[in-house]
Structure formats: C-alpha cells, structure tokens
N, C-alpha and C positions, 0 to 999 in steps of 0.2 A: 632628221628632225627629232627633238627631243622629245620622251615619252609627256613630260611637265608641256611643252606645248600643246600636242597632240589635244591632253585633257582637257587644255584652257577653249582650244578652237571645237574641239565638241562641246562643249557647254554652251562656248558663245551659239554655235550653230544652230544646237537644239534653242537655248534661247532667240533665236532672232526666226527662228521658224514660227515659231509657236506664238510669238507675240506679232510677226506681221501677218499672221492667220493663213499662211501658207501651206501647214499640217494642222494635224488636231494634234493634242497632245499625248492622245494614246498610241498615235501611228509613230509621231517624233521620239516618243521614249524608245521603241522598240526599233525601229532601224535605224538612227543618228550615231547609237554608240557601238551598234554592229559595223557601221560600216568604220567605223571610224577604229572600232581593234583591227578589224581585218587591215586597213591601212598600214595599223604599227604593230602590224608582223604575229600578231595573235589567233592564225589560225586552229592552233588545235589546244586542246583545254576550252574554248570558247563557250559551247553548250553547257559545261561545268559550271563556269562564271558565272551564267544566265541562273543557271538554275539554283545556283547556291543564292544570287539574292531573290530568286523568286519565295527562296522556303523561307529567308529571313522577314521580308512580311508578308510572308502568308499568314500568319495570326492575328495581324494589323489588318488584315483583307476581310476575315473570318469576323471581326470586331466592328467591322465598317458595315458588312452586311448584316448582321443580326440586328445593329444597333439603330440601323435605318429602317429596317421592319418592325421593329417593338417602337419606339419612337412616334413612329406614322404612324401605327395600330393605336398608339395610347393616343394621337391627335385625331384619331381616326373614332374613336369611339366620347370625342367631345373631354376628356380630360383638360384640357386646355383653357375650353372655353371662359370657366369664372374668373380664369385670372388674366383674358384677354379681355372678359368685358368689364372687371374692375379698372383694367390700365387706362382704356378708353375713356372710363369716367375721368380718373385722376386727370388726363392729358390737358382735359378737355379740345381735344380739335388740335393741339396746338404742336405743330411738327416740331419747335426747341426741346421741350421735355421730351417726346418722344427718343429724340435722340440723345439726350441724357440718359434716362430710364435704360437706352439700350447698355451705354459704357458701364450703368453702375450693376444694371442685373448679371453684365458677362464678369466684371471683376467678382463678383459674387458666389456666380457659378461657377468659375473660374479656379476657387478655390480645394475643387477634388484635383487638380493636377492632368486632367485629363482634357488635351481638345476637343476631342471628338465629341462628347458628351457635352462640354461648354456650348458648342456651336449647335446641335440637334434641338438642347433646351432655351435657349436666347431663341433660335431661330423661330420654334413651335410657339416662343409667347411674343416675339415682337413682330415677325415678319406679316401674321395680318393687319398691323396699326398701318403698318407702311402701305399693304397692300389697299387697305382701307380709305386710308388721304390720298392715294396716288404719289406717295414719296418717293427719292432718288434710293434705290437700291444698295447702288454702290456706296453710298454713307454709311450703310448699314455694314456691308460686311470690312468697309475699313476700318470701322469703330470695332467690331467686333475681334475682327484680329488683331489688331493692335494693342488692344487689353489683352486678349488671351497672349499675348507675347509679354507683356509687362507682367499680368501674374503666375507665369512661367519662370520666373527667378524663385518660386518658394523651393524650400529644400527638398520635398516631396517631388520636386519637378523634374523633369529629365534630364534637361541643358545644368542645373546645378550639380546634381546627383552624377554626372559625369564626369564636370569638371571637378568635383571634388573625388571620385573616382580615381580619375587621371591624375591626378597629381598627391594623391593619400591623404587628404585634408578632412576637418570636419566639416559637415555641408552645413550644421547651424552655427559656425562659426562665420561660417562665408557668407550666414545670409542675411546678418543682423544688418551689419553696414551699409548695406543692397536698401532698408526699407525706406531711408528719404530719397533715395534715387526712385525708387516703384513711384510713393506719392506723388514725387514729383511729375514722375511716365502719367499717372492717372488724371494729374490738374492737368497738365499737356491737353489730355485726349478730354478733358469736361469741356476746353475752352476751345478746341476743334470741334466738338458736338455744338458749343453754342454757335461758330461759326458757322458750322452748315445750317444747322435751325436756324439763321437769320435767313441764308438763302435761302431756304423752301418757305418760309413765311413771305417773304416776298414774291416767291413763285406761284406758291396755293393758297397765298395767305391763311390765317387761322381759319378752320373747319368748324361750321357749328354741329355740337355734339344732341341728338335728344335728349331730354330728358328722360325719357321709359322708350328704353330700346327693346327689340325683338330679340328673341334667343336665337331667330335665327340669322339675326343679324349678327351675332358675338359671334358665331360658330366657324373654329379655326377647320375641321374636316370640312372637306369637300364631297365627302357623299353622307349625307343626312341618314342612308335606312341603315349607315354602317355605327351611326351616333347610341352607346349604351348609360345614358344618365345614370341608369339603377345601380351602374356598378362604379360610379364615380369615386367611392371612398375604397372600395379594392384594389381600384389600379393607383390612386394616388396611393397607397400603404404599398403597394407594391413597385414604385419606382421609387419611395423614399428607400425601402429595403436594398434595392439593384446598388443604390446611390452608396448607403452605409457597409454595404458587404463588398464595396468596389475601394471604397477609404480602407475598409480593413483590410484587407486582401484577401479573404479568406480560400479564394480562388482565382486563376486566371481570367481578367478580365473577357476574352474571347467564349469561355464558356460562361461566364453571368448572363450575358447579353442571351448565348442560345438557350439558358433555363429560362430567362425573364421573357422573350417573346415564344415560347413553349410554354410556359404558362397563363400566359395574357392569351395566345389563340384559344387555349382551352376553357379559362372562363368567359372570356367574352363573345366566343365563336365556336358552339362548341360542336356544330356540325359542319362535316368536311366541305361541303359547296361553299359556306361565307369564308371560312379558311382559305379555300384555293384563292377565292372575290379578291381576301385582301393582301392575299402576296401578290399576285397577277397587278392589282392596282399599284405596287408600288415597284416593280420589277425593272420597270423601266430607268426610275431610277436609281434601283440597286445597282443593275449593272454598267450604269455609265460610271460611277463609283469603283469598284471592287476592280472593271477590268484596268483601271487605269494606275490603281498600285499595284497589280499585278507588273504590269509596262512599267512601272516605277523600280520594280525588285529589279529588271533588268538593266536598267540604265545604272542603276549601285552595283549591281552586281558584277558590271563589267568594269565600273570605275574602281572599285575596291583590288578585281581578281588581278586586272592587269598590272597594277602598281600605278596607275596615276596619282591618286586622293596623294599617296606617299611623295612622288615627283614634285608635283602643283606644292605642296606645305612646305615643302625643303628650297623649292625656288621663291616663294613670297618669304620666308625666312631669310636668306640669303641676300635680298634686294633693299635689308634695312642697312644703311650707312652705320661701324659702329662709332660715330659723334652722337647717335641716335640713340644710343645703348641703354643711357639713363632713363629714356622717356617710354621706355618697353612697355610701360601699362598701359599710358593713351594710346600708344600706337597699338599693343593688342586688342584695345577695345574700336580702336577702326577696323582694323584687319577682321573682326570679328562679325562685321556687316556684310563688307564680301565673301568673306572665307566660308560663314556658316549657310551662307544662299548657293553658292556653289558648287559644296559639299555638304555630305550630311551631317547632324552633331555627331555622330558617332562618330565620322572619320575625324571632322576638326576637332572635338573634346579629348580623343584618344589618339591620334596622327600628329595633330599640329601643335596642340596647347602645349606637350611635353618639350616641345621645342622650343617654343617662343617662353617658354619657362624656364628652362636649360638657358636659352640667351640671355636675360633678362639679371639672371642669378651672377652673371661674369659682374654685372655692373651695380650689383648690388639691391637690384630689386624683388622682394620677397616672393613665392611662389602665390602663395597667397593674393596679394595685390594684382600678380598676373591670369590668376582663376578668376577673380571678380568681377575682373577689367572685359573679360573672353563672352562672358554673359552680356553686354552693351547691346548686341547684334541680334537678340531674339525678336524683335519686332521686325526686322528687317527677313529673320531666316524662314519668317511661316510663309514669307510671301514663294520661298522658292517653290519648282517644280516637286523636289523632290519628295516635299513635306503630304503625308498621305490625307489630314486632316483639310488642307486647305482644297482639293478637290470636291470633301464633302461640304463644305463651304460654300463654295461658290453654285455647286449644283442646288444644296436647300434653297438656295436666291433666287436661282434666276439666271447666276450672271457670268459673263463670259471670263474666262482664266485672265486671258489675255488682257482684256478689259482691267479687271481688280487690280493685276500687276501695275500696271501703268497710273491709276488714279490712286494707289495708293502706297505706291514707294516714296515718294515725297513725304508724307504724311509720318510714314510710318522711322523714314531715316531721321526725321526731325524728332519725335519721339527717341529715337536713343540718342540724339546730340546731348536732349534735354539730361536725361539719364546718367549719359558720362560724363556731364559739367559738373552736374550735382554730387555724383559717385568721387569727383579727385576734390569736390567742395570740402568733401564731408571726410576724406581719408581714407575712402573705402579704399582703392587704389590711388597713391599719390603720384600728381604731374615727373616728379622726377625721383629716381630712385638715390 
C-alpha cells in the first residue's frame, strides 16, 4: 500500500470518526495517526514525529490559553457590557441585524490577521444577543468563520504570507487582485446572514427590546461579584494596547497574551483567592482547548514526519490530465478546498503549491496566478480539524465540532465558488493560461 494512500485513509478515518461522534476529537487525533504509522512501517522514529509537532504548536497552545484567561477575565470583570448593551439597542429584537452586525464586526476584527483573537472578541460582544433571543448558535459561528476565512487573504495573513513565501513573490502584489474577490466572499456572507435572519424571524419572530434595561440584564460575565465597573477604562486602554503591540509585533504573540492577563489579575484581582476564583472558573474550558492542539501537534506531526503531506501533493498533482494544463489556476483553486482541509497551510503552501506552480509554468501559466488561485480554499480550511483556532470556536459557543462541520461546509464551499468566479472575473488568476 502506498504511503499517499495510507495518508488519505487516515484523514478520511479520523474524519469520519469524529464527525459520526464515534470518538472525540481529542482521543481521534492521538491514536488514528499512531495506528495508522505503525501500519506503514513507522515503528521507530515515531515518538520523535509526536513530539517534534507537539513543540511546533506548543506556542499556539501557550496563546490559546493565556488568551482565553485574559479574554474571560476582561468579560469577567463587565468590560463588555456597554457595547453589548448598546448592540441590543441598535438591533432592536431583531435577529436579521444581529446576524449582520455579527459578519461585519468579525470582517472588522478580523483585520489584525489573527483568528484567535477575531473569534474571543466577536464572540465576547455577540454571543449574549444570541444567547439573549434564544438564537441558532450555529449561524453564528458559520458566519463567523467564514469571514475570518475571507479576511485571511490580507498580506499580513498566513495563508498569503506563505504562498507568497513559497513561491518568492510579493504578498502586496498578490493581494490587490484578491480585493473584489474578498467583497464579493463578504456580500456572499451579508446575504447568507440575511437568509438566516429570515429564518429565526420566523422562528422567534422579532423580540421586543425595553426601553430602560437593567445593567444586569446587559451583563456579558456570569458571576456579578467578579464584575469591576471602576476599572472599565483600564482594561479597555489595556486590550486596545494587547491589540496595537500584537499589529506591531513588538513581541511574540504567546507572551502578549501572558503579560496582558498577568497584568489584568493584578489590577483587577489583586489578592491571590479572586486570582485562583477566576482561573478555576475558566479552567474547564482552558483545558478542553489547549489539550486538543496538543492531540493536534500529533496528528501533524506524524503526517509531516512520515512523508505523507509529501506523497498525498505529488498523487493529487499527478491525477491532473495534461489537456488540463492550461486551466492550472482554477483547477489550483479547487484543489485548494481539499488540499488545505486535509493538510495544513504550511504543508500545502510549502509541499504542494511549488508543485502545482512547477506544472502550471509547462503550460504557460504564471506563478503568480497560481499563488492567487491556492488562497480560494481558506473558508473551507478553518473548517479542518487540524486548524487550532476553530476548536476555540466552537468551544466559546457552545457547539459541537462535529456539528459546525457539517452545517457549515456548504456554506462555507459556496463562499469560495463565489470568490474564484470573481477572482478569473477580474484576472486575478485567468480561466486559461
């Protein structure tokens, strides 16, 4: 059996576990690809594998947890509140804007380049409206991803910054072209939001709003004696700072996060019992978080160590007809829906794009066109397992993995159709080379 199949049938495996809720996804990341090296002869080196991708996100793990303790802490101490009880006004009742409001505050947010951070602050100001009307969950975090996947093509972003990487190009060359294809991803996902607000208006129909609400009715914390009003404009000056020195870089984002919530316990909490109160309160779900990209570094770690990521690139290269040759862009930009959910961008940006760049160049279509093209599939890649963000996702909600995948892969694949019609509209990568 070939190493390239082996890869495809553990994905599919772990996949089809995980989504018929057979395992959790913590248990499936760690034994599915153990058994499955052991199978293709990968006894020793094995613990190496594990552990080389446990180190590579361990600082993504370190980032996940601090950011979900300071986060909570600053929703914990009512920072939230005035701008969940202004949205409430704006909405009035009305679950369509709500779910507009959510698309346009994450393209918003969206714009430091960072999921994690997208989905903590959307989550902290939209997730009580929803909780509030009794709305559909899963709208929220489709909507949510789905944007953060559309303004993940800026240069600053990963998925760009790699393929421009991989192939030695400018990233703001490659991103101009990219911005009526985004607009377009964005009217996609306003006229999906109004879809869904028609359905929940006919399910909870419009909510009458008060006129003069209670503070403690706005109040995004869940434990009131933990709520510090007095220090409301400290911690907002102090997550716009987290925000502006994470755009600069001035330091690794994994250590921002451990000064910003080291300094937020100390002004707001500044004796050790409420300290311990509000880790312990959010511990729970630290750790269903953090263990589960740990089980993530594993599953990469042994896709990468063995050589599959390499096998799988070279067999989906290999299965294009060259009659196909001239059309390498679209066709990169389909391949880039599976490819990027199956693997990580790191393996398909720097494994597979050089290849499908390499082929594409026989028949005369530019590197360029073919890095463009490679981007189509970022709505579709947050949905994979492998993506460490989309765990804290789905845990802020609520909602089940397995669940999100399934209600919003449609959603999310129609989103980059939209994108790559638009993207050969406009020339960014043209239909034929």
């Amino acid at each position: 059996m070939s190493l390239a199949l082996i890869g495809f049938l553990m994905v599919a495996t772990f996949m089809t576990l995980i989504m018929t809720k057979r395992m959790t996804p913590l248990v499936a990341l760690t034994v599915v690809p153990t058994l499955f090296a052991l199978v293709a002869g990968f006894h020793s080196g094995l613990g190496d594998m594990m552990i080389d991708g446990v180190k590579n996100l361990a600082p993504t793990g370190v980032m996940l947890l601090f950011a979900i303790l300071f986060f909570s802490t600053m929703t914990d101490t009512g920072l939230f509140d005035p701008l969940v009880g202004r949205l409430i006004r704006l909405v009035h009742g009305d679950p369509m804007l709500i779910l507009i409001g959510s698309v346009v505050l994450c393209a918003l947010v969206s714009l430091d380049g960072d999921g994690s951070t997208t989905y903590i602050i959307t989550m902290a100001a939209m997730l009580p409206l929803y909780k509030r009307y009794d709305m559909n969950r899963l709208y929220l975090v489709c909507l949510l991803m789905v944007t953060s996947g559309v303004m993940n093509l800026t240069p600053w972003g990963g998925p760009t910054a790699r393929a421009a990487s991989a192939l030695k190009l400018d990233p703001a060359a490659m991103f101009l072209p990219l911005i009526p294809g985004m607009i377009a991803g964005l009217a996609f996902l306003i006229g999906l939001a109004i879809y869904f607000g028609r359905k929940e208006r006919r399910r909870i129909g419009k909510v009458e709003t008060p006129a003069q609400l209670e503070v403690a009715d706005l109040a995004v914390s869940q434990w009131p004696e933990a709520r510090r009003p007095k220090m409301i404009w400290f911690n907002g000056a102090l997550v716009i700072a987290l925000l502006v020195l994470l755009v600069w870089g001035v330091l690794p984002l994994p250590i921002l996060m451990m000064l910003a919530f080291a300094i937020s316990m100390i002004a707001n909490y500044p004796d050790t019992k409420s300290q311990k109160e509000r880790i312990s309160a959010h511990a729970g779900n630290v750790l269903s978080v953090v263990s589960l990209i740990f089980a993530a570094g594993i599953f990469t770690g042994i896709l990468s160590g063995t050589g599959m990521v390499e096998a799988m690139s070279k067999e989906v290269v290999g299965l294009i007809p060259p009659v196909l040759g001239p059309y390498m862009a679209p066709i990169t930009a389909l391949i880039s829906l599976p490819g990027t959910f199956f693997i990580s961008n790191d393996a398909f940006y720097f494994g597979m794009l050089p290849i499908l760049a390499e082929a594409g160049a026989h028949y005369g279509v530019e590197p360029m066109a073919i890095a463009r093209a490679s981007l189509m599939g970022q709505p579709v890649h947050l949905l994979s397992p492998l993506v460490p963000s989309t765990y804290l996702l789905v845990s802020l909600a609520g909602v089940d993995l397995a669940d999100h995948q399934k209600f919003t892969l449609v959603p999310a694949a129609l989103c980059c159709l939209v994108m790559t019609i638009v993207g050969m509209a406009v020339l960014a990568f043209p239909f034929v080379g």
